[in-house]
N, C-alpha and C positions, 0 to 999 in steps of 0.2 A: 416247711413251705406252706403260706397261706394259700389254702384252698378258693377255687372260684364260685363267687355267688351262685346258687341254685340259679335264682332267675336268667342269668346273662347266660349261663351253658343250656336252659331253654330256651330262651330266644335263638339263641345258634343255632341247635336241633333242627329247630322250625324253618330257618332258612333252607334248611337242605342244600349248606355246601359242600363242595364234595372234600374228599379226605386231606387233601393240600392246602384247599385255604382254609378248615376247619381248622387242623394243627397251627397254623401260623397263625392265625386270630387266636386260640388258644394260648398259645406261646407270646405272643407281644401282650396281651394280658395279663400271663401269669409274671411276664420281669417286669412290668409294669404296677403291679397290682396297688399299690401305694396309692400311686398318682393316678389311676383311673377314676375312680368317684367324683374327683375336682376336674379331670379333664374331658367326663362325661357333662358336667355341672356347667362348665364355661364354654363348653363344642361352641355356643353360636350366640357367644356377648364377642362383642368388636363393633366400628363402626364401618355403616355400609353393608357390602357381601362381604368384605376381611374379616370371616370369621375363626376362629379359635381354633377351630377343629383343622382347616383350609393349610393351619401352618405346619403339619404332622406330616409324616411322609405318607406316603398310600396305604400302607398296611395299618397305621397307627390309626387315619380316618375310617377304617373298615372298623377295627376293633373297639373305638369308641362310641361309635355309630351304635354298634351291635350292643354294647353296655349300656348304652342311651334308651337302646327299645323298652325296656320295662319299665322304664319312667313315660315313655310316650304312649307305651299300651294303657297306662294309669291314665292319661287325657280321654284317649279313646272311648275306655270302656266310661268317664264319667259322663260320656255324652249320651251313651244311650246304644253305643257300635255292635257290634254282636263280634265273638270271637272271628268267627268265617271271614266278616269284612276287612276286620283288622289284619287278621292274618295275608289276605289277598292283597290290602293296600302295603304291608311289611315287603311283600314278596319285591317290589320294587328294587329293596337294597339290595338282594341278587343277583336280581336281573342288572342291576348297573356294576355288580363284583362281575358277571361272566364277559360283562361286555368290556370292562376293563382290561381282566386277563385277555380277550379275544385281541383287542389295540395293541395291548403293551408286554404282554405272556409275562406277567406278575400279578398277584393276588392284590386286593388292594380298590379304591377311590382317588378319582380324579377330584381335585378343587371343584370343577362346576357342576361332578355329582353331589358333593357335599354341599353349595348353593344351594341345588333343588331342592336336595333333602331337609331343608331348613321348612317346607309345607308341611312336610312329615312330620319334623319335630314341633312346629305349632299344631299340631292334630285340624290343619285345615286341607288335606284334598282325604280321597275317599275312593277307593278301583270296587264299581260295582260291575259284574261280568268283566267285558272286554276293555272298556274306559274308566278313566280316571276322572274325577272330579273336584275343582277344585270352589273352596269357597271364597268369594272374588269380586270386586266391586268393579263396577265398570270400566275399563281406561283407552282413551282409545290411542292409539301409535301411530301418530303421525307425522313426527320427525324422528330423521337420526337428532345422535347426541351432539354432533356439529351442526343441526339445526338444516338440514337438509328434509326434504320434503320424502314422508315414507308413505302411509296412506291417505288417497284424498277423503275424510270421510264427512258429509252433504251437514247443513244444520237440522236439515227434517230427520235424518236419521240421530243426532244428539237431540233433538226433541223426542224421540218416539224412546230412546235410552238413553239417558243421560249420565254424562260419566258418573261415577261415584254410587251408580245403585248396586244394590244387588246383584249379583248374578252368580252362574257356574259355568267356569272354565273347563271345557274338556279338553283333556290332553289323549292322547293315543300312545300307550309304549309302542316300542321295538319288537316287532314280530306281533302284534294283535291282530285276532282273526276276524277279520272285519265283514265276516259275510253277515248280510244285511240282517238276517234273522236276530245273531248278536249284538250288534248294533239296538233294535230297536229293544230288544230284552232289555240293555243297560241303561239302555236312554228312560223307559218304563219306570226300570227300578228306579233309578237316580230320583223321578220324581215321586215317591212313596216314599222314598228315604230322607229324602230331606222332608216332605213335609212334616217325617214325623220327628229328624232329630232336632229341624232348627225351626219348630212351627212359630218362634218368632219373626221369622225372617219370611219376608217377599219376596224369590226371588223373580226377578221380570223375564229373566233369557237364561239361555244356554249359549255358552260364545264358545269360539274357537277360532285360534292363530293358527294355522298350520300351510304348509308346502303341499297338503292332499288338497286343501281346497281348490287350491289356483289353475282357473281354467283350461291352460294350457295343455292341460296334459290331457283333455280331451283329444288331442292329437297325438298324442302317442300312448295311448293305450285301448285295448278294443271296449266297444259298448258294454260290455258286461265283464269291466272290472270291479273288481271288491271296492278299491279309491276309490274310482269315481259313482260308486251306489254309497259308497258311505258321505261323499261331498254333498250328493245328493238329499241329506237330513238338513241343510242347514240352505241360509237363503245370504248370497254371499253380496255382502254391501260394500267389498273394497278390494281393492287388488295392487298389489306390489309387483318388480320386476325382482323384485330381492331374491337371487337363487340360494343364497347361503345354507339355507337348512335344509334345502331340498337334494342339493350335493353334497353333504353329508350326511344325509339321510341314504338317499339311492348310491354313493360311492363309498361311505366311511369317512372319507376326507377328500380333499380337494388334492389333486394332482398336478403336480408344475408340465408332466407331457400327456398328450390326450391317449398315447398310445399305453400310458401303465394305467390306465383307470380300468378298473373290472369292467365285463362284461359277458358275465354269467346270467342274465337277466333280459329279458325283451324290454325292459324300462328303461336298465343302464344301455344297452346299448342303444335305443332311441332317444335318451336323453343324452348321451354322446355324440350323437350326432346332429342334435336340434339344442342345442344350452338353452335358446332364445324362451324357448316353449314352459321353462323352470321359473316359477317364484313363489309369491306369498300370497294367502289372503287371509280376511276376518269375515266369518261367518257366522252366523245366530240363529239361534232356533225361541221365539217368542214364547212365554207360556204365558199371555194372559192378550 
C-alpha cells in the first residue's frame, strides 16, 4: 500500500478534525491515492464556478481540498504570510466540514463551499483575528442576474470609488466574536498587513456585503448588540430588502411553515416575527 504524503497527513493534523472525518479523508485518499495529485492539480480548471472539484461527492471535495492545502500554503508563504495566518485563514476548511456535517450528519463539502474556497486556493482572502479579508477590486451589485434592480448605488458614491479599484472585502465566519474590541484589533491588523504584503497595492476601502449591516435590525435587537456595534465600523451607502442570507444565516435555511423555524434565539424569534425588518447592505470603511 502506497503510503500518504507527509505534507497532506499535516495539513490534516492541523485542521484538528475530529476522529470520524480524519479517518474518512484519510481513507478516500488512501483508495484514491493515484488519482489524487491530478485531482488536486485540476480542483478548479472548468468554466465559470463548474469547477472540477464541485463534481466529486462531499467527502472526495474534503479530501482534495485538504491535498490542495500544501500547494496553497506554498502561495501563502511566497507572499510574505506568516505560518499563524495561514494557519488561521486554513482553519476556514473546517469550519465549513463541521458546518456540513451540522446540515447533512456526513463528513464532507458542499459545492458552494468548494466555490468559496476557490479565494483560498488563489491565496487571495486573509483571517486576521476575528475577520476575514479578501483581496478585491471594487463591484458594485446592483442587479439581479434577470436584470432586476438590487442596490440603488448614487454616481457621487462610484466617483468617490470607482468600480474596479482596489479594495478589501471583509467577510465575517459563522460564529465570530464580534465584540467591538475584536473587531477593531482585526480591522488594525488588516491594515499593517496588507501594507506590508501588497505594498504595491492602494487599497482605497474596506467594503462589506452583509445581512449584519442592514438597518432593520436596529429593531430587533437591543442597543448594545455585538451586530449592530460591529455595523457600526462601516458607513452604509445602500440597502437592499434582500432577506435571503439573513435567513439563512439566523435560521439555517428557509422554512416552508413559520411554525418549524427555530427559535432558540431573541433574534430568531424577532426576526420571526418581523421578516420585513431582514435584508442587505453594502458598507465601507474609507482608508484615504
Amino acid at each position: 500500500m502506497t503510503e500518504l504524503p507527509l505534507t497532506f497527513l499535516q495539513e490534516l493534523e492541523a485542521l484538528g478534525f475530529d476522529e470520524g472525518a480524519e479517518t474518512l479523508v484519510t481513507g478516500y485518499a488512501q483508495r484514491h491515492i493515484k488519482q489524487m495529485p491530478l485531482l488536486a492539480n485540476n480542483a478548479y480548471s472548468g468554466e465559470g464556478y463548474d469547477f472540477s472539484i464541485c463534481h466529486l461527492h462531499p467527502p472526495g471535495r474534503l479530501a482534495v481540498m485538504v491535498w490542495k492545502l500544501s500547494e496553497i500554503r506554498r502561495r501563502y508563504e511566497d507572499c510574505g504570510v506568516s505560518a499563524e495566518i495561514i494557519q488561521d485563514t486554513f482553519s476556514d476548511v473546517a469550519l465549513r466540514q463541521r458546518l456540513f456535517f451540522q446540515n447533512n450528519g456526513k463528513v464532507g463539502l458542499s459545492r458552494a463551499d468548494c466555490v468559496w474556497l476557490r479565494h483560498l486556493a488563489n491565496a487571495q482572502i486573509f483571517k486576521l483575528g476575528v475577520l476575514q479579508y479578501q483581496v478585491w477590486k471594487m463591484f458594485y451589485l446592483e442587479t439581479y442576474e434577470d436584470g432586476r434592480p438590487f442596490f440603488a448605488i448614487s454616481e457621487t458614491q462610484k466617483a468617490r470609488l470607482p468600480a474596479g479599484t482596489p479594495v478589501l472585502n471583509v467577510h465575517i465566519q459563522k460564529g465570530a466574536d464580534l465584540r467591538q474590541e475584536n473587531v477593531t484589533a482585526s480591522l488594525r491588523m488588516a491594515g499593517a498587513f496588507f501594507a506590508r504584503v501588497f505594498p504595491e497595492t492602494r487599497f482605497r476601502a474596506m467594503v462589506c456585503y452583509s445581512w449584519l449591516l442592514h438597518s432593520g435590525l436596529k429593531a430587533l435587537l437591543p442597543t448594545s448588540s455585538r451586530i449592530l456595534r460591529f455595523a457600526e465600523n462601516f458607513e452604509i451607502i445602500s440597502e437592499s430588502a434582500d432577506s435571503t442570507q439573513a435567513v439563512e444565516r439566523i435560521f439555517g435555511k428557509r422554512y416552508r411553515r413559520k411554525a418549524d423555524h427555530p427559535q432558540q434565539t431573541c433574534l430568531q424569534r424577532e426576526a420571526l416575527q418581523h421578516p420585513s425588518r431582514l435584508g442587505y447592505a453594502l458598507g465601507v470603511i474609507y482608508l484615504d
